[in-house]
MDAnalysis code that builds the backbone (N, CA, C; Angstrom):
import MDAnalysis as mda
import numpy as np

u = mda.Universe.empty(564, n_residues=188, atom_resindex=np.repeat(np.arange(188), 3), trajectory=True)
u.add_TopologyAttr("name", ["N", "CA", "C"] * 188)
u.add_TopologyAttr("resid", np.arange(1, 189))
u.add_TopologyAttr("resname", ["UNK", "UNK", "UNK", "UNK", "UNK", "UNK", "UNK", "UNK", "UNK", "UNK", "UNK", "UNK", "UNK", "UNK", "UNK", "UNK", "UNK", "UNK", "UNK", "UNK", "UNK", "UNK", "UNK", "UNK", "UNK", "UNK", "UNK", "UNK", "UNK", "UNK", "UNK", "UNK", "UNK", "UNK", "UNK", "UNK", "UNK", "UNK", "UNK", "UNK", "UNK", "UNK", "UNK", "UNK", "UNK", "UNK", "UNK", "UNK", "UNK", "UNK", "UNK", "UNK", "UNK", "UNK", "UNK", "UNK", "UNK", "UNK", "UNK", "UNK", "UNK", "UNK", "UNK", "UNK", "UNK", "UNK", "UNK", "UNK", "UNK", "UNK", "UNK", "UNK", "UNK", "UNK", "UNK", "UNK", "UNK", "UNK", "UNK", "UNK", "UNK", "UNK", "UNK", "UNK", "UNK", "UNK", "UNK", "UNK", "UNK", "UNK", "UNK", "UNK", "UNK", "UNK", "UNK", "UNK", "UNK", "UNK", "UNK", "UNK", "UNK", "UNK", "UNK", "UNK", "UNK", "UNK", "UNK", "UNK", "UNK", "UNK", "UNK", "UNK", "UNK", "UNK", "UNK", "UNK", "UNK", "UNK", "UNK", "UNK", "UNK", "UNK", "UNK", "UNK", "UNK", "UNK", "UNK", "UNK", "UNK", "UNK", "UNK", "UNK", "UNK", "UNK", "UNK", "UNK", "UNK", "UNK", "UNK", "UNK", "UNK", "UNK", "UNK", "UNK", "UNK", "UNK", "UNK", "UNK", "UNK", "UNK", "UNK", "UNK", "UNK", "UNK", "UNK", "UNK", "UNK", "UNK", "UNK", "UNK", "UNK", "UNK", "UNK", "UNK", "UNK", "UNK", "UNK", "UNK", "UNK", "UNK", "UNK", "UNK", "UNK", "UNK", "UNK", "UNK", "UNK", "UNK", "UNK", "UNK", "UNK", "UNK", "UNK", "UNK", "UNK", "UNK", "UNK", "UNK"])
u.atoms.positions = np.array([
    [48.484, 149.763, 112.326],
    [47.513, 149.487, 113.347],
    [46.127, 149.515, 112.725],
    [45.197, 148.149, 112.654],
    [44.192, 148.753, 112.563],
    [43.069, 149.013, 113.182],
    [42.200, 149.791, 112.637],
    [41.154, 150.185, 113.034],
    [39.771, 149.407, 113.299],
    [39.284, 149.490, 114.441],
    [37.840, 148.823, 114.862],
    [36.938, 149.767, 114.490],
    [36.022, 149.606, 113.570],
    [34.958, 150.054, 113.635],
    [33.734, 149.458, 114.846],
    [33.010, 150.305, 115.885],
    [31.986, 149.530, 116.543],
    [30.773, 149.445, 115.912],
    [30.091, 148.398, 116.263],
    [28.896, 147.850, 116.191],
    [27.679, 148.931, 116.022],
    [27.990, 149.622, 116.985],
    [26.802, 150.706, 117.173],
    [26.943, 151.643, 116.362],
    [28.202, 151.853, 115.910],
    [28.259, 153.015, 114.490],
    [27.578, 152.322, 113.047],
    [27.211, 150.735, 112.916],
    [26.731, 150.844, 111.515],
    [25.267, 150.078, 111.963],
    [24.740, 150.027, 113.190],
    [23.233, 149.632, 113.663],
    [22.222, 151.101, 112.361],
    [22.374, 151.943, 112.654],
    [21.402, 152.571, 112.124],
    [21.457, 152.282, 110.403],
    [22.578, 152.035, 109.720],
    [22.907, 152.031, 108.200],
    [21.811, 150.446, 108.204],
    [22.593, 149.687, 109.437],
    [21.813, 148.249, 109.410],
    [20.335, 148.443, 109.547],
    [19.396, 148.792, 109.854],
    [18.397, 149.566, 110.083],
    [17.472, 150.445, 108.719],
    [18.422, 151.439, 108.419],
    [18.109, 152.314, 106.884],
    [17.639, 151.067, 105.840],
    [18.648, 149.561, 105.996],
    [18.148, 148.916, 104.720],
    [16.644, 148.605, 104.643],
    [15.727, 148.388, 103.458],
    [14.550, 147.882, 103.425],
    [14.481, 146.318, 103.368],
    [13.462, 146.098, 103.911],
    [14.179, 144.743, 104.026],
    [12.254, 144.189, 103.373],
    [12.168, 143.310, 102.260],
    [11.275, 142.859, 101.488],
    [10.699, 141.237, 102.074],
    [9.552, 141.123, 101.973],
    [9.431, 139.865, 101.903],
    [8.017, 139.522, 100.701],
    [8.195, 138.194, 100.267],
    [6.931, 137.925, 98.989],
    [5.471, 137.741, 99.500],
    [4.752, 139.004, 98.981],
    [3.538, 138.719, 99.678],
    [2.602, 138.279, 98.065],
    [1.552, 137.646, 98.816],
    [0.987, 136.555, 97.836],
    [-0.492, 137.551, 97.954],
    [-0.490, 139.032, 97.693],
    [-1.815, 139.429, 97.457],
    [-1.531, 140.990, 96.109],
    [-1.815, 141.386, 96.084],
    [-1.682, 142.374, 94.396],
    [-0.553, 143.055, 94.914],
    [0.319, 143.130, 95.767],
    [1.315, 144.085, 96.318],
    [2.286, 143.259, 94.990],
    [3.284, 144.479, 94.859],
    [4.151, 144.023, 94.399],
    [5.196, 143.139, 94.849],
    [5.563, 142.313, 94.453],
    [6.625, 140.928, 94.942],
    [7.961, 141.761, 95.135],
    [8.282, 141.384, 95.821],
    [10.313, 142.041, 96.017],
    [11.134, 141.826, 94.850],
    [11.493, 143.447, 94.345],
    [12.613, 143.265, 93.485],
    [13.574, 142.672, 93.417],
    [13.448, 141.105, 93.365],
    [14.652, 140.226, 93.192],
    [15.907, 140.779, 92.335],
    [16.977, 141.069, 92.441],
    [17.914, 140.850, 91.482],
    [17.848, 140.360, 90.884],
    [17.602, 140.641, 89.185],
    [17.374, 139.612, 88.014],
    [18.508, 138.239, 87.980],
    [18.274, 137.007, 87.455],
    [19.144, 136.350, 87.170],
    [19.876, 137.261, 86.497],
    [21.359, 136.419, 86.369],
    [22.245, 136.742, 85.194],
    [21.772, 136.696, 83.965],
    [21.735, 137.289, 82.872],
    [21.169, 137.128, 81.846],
    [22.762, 137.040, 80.872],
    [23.172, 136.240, 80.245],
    [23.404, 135.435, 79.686],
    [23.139, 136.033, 78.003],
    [22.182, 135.974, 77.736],
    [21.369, 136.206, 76.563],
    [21.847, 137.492, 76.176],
    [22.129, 137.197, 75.384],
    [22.102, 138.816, 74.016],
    [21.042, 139.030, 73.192],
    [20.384, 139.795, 73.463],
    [18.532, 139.727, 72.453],
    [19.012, 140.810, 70.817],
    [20.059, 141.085, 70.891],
    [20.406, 141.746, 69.630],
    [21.206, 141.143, 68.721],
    [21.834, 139.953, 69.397],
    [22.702, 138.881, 68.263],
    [22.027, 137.315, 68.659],
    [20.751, 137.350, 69.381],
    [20.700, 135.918, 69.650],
    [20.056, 134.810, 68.476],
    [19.920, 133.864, 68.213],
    [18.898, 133.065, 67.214],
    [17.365, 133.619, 67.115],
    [16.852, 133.583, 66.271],
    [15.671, 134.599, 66.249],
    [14.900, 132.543, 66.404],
    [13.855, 132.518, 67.272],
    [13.270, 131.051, 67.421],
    [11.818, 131.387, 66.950],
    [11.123, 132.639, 66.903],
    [10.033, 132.587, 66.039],
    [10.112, 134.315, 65.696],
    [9.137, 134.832, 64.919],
    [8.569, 136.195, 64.222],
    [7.149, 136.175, 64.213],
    [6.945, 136.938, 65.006],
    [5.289, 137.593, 64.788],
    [5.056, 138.863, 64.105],
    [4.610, 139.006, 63.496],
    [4.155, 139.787, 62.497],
    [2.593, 140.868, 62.306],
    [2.813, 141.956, 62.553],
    [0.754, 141.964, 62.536],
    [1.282, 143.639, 61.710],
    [-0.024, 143.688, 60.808],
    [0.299, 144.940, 60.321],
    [-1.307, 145.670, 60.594],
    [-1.066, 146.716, 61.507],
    [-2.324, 147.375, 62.026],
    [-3.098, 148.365, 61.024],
    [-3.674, 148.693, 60.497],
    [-4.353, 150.175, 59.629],
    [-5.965, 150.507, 60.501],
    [-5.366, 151.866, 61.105],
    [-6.476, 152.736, 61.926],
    [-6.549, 152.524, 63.076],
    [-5.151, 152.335, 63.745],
    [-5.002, 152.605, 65.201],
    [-5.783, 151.810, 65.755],
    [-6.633, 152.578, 67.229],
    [-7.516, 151.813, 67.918],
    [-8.855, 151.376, 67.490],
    [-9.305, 152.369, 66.354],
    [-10.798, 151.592, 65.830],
    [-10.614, 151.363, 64.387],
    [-9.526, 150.186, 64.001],
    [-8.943, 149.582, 63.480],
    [-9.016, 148.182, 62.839],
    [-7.910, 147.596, 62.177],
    [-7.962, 146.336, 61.674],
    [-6.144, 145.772, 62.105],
    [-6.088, 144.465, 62.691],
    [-5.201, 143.748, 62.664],
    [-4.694, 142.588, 61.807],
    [-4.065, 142.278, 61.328],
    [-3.727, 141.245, 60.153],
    [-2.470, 141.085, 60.588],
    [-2.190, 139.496, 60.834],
    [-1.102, 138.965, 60.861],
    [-0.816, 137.588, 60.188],
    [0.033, 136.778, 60.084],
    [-0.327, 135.672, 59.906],
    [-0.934, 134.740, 60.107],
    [-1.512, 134.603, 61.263],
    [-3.005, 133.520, 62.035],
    [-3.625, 134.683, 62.742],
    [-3.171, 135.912, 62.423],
    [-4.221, 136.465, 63.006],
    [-5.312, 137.918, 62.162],
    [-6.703, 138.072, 63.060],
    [-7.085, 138.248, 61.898],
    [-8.538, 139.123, 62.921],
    [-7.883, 140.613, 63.974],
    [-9.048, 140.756, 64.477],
    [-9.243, 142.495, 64.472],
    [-10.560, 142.790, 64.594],
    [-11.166, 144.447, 64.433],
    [-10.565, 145.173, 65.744],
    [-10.074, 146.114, 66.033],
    [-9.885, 146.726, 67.064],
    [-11.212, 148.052, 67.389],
    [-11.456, 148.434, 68.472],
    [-12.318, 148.970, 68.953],
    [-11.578, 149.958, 70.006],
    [-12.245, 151.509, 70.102],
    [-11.699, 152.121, 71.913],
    [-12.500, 151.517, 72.939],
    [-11.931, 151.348, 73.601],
    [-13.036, 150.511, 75.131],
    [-13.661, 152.460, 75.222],
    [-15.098, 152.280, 76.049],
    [-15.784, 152.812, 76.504],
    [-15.172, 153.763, 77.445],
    [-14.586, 153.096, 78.569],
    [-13.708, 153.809, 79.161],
    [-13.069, 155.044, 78.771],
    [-12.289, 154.811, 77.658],
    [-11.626, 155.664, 76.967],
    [-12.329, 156.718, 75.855],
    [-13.602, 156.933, 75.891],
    [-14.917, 157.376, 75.143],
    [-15.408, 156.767, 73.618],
    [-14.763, 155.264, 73.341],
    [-15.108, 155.023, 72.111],
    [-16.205, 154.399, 72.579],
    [-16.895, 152.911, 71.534],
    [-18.155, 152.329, 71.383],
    [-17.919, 151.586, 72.037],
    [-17.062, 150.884, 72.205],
    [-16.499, 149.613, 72.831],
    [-17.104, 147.848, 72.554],
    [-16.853, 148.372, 70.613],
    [-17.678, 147.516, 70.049],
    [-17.622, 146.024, 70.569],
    [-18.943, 145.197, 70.652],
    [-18.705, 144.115, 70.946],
    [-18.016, 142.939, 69.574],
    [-17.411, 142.129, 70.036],
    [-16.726, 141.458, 69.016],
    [-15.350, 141.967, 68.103],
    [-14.484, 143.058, 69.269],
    [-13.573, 143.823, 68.867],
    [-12.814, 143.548, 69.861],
    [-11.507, 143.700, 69.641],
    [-10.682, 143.768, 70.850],
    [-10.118, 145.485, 70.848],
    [-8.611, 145.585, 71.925],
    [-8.018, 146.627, 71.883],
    [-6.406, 146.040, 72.478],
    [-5.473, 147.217, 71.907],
    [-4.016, 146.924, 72.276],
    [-4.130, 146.046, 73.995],
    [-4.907, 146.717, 74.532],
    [-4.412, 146.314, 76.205],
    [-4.805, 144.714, 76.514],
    [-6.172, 144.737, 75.894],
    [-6.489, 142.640, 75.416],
    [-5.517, 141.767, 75.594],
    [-5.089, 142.259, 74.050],
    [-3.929, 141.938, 73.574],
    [-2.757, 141.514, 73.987],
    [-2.611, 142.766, 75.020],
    [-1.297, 142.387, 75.716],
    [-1.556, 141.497, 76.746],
    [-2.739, 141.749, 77.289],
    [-2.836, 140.852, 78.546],
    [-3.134, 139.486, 77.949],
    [-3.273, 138.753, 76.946],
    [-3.528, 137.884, 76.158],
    [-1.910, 137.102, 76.516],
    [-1.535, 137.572, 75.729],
    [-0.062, 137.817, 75.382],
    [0.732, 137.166, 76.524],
    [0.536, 138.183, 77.989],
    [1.318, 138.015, 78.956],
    [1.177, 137.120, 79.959],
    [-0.450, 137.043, 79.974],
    [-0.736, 135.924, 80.807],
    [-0.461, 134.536, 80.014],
    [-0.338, 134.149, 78.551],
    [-0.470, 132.673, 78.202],
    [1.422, 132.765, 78.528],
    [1.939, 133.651, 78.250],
    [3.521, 133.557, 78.225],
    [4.147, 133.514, 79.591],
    [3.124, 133.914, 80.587],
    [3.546, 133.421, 82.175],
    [3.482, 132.340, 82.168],
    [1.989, 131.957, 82.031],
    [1.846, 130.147, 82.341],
    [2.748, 129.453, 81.914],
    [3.278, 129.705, 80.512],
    [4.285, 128.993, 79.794],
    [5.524, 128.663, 80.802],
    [5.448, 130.118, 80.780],
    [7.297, 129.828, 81.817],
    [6.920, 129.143, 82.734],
    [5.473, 129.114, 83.939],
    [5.368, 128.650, 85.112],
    [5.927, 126.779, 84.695],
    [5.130, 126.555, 83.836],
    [4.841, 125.080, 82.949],
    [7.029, 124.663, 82.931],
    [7.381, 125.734, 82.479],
    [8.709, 125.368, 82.092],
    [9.559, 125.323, 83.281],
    [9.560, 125.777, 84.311],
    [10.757, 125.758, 85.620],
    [10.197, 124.836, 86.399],
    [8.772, 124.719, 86.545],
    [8.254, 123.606, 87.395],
    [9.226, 122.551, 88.005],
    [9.863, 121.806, 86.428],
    [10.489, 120.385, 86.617],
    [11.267, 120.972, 87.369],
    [12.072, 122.090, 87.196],
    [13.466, 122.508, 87.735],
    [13.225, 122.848, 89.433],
    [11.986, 123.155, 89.630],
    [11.781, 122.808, 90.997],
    [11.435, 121.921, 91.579],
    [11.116, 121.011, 91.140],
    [10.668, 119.389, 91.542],
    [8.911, 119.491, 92.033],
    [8.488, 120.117, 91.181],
    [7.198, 120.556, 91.240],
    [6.160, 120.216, 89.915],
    [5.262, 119.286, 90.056],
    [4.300, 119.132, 89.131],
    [3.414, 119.807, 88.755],
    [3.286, 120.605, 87.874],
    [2.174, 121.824, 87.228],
    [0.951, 120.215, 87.147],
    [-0.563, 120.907, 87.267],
    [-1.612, 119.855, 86.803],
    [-1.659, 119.366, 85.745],
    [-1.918, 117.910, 85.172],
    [-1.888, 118.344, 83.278],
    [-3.102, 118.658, 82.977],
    [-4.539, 118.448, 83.503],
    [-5.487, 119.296, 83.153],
    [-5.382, 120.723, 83.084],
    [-5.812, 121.308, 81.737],
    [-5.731, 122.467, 81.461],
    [-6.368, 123.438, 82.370],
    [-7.555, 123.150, 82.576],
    [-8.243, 124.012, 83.654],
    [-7.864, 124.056, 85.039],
    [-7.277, 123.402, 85.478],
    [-6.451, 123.142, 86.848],
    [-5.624, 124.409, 86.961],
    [-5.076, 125.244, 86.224],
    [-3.913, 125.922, 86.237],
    [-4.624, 127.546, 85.737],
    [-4.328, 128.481, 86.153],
    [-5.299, 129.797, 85.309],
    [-4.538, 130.767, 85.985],
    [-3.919, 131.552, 85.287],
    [-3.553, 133.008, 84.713],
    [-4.392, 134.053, 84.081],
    [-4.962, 134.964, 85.244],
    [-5.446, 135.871, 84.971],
    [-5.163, 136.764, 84.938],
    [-4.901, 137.629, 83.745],
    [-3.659, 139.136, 83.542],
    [-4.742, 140.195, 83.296],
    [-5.066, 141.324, 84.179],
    [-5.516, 142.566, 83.728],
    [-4.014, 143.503, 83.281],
    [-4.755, 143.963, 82.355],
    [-3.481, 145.224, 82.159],
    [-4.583, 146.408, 81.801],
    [-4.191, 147.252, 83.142],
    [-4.222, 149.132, 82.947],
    [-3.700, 149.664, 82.081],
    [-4.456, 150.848, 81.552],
    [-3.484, 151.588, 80.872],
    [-4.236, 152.975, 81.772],
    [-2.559, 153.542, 82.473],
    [-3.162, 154.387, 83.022],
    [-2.133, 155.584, 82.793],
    [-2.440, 156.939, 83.705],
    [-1.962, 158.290, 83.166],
    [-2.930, 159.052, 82.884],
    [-2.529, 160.028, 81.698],
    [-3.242, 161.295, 81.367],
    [-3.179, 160.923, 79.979],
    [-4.481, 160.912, 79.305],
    [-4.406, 161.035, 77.564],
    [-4.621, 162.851, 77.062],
    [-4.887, 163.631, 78.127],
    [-4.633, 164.475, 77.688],
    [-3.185, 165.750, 77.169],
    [-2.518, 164.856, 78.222],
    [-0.701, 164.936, 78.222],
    [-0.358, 164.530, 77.505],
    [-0.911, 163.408, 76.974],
    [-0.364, 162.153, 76.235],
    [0.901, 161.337, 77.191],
    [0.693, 161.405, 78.240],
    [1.542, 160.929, 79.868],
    [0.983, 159.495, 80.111],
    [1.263, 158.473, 79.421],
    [0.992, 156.933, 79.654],
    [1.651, 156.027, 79.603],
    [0.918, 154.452, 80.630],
    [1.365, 153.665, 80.515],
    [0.935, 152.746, 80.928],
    [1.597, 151.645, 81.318],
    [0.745, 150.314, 81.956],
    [1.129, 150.006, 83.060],
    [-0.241, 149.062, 83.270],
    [0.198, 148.406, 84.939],
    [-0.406, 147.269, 84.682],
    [0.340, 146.256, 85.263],
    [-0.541, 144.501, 85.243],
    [-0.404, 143.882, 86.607],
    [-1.538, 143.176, 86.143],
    [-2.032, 142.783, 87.522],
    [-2.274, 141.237, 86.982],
    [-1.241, 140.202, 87.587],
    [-1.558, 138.639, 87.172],
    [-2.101, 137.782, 88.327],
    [-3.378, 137.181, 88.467],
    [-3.918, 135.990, 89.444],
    [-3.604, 134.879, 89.199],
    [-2.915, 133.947, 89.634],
    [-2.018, 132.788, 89.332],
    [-2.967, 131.797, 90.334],
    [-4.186, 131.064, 89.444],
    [-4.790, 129.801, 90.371],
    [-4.322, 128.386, 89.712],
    [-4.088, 127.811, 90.714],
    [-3.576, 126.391, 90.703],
    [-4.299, 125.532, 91.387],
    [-4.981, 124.726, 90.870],
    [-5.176, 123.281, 91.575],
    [-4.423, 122.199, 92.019],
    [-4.154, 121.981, 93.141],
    [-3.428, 120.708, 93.705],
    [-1.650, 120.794, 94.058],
    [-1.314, 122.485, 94.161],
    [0.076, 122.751, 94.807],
    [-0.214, 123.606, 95.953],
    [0.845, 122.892, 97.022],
    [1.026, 123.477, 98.233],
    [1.335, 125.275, 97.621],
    [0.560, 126.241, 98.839],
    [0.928, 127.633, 97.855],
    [2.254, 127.960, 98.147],
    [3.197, 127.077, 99.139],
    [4.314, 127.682, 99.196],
    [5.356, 126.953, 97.544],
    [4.888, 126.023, 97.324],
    [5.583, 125.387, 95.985],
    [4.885, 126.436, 94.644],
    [3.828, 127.101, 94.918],
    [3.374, 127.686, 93.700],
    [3.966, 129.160, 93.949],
    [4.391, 129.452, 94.704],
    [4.957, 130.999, 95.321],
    [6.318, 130.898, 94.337],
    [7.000, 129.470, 94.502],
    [8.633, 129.244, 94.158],
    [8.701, 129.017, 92.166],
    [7.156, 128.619, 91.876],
    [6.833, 128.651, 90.445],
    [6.765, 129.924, 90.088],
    [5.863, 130.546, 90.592],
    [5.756, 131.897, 89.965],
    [7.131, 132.954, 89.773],
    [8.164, 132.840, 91.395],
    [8.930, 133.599, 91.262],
    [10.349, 133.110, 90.344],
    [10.241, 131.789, 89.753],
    [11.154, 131.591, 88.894],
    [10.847, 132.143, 87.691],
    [9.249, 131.800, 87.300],
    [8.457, 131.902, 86.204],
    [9.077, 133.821, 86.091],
    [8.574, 134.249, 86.869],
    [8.882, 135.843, 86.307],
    [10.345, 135.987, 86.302],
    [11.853, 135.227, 86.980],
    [12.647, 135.308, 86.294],
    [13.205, 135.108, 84.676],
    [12.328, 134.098, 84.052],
    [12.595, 133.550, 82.876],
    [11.244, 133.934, 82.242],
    [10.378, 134.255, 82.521],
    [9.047, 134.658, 81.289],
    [9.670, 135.796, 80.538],
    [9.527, 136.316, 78.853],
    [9.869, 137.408, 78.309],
    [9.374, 138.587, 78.318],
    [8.194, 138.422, 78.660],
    [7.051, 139.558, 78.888],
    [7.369, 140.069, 80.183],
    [8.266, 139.166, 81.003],
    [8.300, 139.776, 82.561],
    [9.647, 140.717, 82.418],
    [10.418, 139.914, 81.815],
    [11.706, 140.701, 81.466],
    [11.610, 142.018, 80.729],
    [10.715, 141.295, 79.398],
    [10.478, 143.059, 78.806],
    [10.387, 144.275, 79.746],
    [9.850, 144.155, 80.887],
    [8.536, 144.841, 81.653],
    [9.533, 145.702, 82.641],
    [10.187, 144.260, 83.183],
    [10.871, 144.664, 84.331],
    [11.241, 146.392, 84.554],
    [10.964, 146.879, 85.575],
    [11.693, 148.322, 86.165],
    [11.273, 149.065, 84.921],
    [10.168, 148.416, 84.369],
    [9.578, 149.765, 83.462],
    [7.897, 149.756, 84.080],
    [7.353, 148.170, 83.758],
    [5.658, 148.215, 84.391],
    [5.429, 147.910, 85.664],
    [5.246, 148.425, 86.730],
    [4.324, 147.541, 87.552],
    [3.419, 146.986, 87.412],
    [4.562, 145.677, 88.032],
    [3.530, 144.013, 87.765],
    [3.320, 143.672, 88.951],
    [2.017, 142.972, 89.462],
    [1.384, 142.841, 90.784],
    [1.335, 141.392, 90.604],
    [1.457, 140.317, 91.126],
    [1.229, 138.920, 91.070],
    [0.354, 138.677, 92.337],
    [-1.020, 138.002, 92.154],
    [-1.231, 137.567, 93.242],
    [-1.472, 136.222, 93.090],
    [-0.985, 135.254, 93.677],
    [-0.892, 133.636, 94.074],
    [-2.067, 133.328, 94.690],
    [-2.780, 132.213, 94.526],
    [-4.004, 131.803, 95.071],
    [-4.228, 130.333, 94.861],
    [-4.054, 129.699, 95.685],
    [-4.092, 128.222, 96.473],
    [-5.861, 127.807, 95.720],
    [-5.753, 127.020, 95.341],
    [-7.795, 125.822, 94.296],
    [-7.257, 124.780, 95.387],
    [-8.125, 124.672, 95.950],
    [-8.354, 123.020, 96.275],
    [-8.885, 122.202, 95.583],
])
């Protein structure tokens, strides 16, 4: 014989769930379930190597193969905050914002969506925090990406971005370790 469970015994469990939707301002976007990942990053084809060999930490020197810059402590953090220096967090936000756009640029087609081909039409703006306690030595990051587009409906640039952070590497690196804030913003 079996058993009926009623309706009204799983309303409240139905209820307990959180239920997400994508908001297009610095809130964090809903933890999508990652795609399947496929990829093995410990046996896969290596497709490029970057290279940089640092000497003296943050008020420092970088050398890599095309690259070639002074590091400085930002002010913030009580150094000089020399002008014509960068620092790790730059860097990364350098890094993460050109490697968003990239991906945005790359799923586009797959959504039937035209990225602008003017360069300036399109802009990724990545702050990255570094926040915590340096006296703990208790740190870490937080990013914050502004995604402006010229000439897409924002609901077609909502469906770019959230593929884009399925497949960007920097998003993957990140995932369920940084909070990443995306906010979407419609150029006429």
């Amino acid at each position: 014989m079996a058993t009926a469970i009623r309706t009204s015994t799983l309303r409240p469990l139905a209820r307990a769930r959180p239920r997400h939707a994508f908001r297009t301002t610095t809130q964090t976007p809903p933890r999508h379930a990652p795609a399947r990942r496929f990829l093995n990053t410990e046996t896969a084809p290596v497709l490029y190597s970057a290279h940089a060999k640092v000497v003296g930490a943050r008020t420092g020197h970088v050398e890599g193969d095309d690259l070639n810059v002074d590091l400085t402590m930002a002010k913030s953090l009580g150094g000089p905050g020399d002008k014509g220096k960068t620092n790790p967090e730059e860097l990364f936000a350098a890094g993460y914002g050109a490697c968003f756009q990239s991906a945005m640029n790359a799923v586009a087609p797959s959504l039937n969506v035209r990225m602008p081909s003017a360069k300036e039409d399109s802009i990724v703006e990545s702050t990255v925090h570094l926040v915590g306690d340096m006296g703990k030595l208790d740190m870490g990051i937080r990013v914050e990406l502004t995604v402006k587009v010229k000439g897409l409906e924002k609901e077609d640039l909502e469906k770019v971005v959230a593929k884009a952070r399925e497949v960007c590497p920097y998003s993957r690196a990140t995932r369920g370790n940084v909070d990443t804030r995306i906010e979407v913003v419609k150029v006429e």
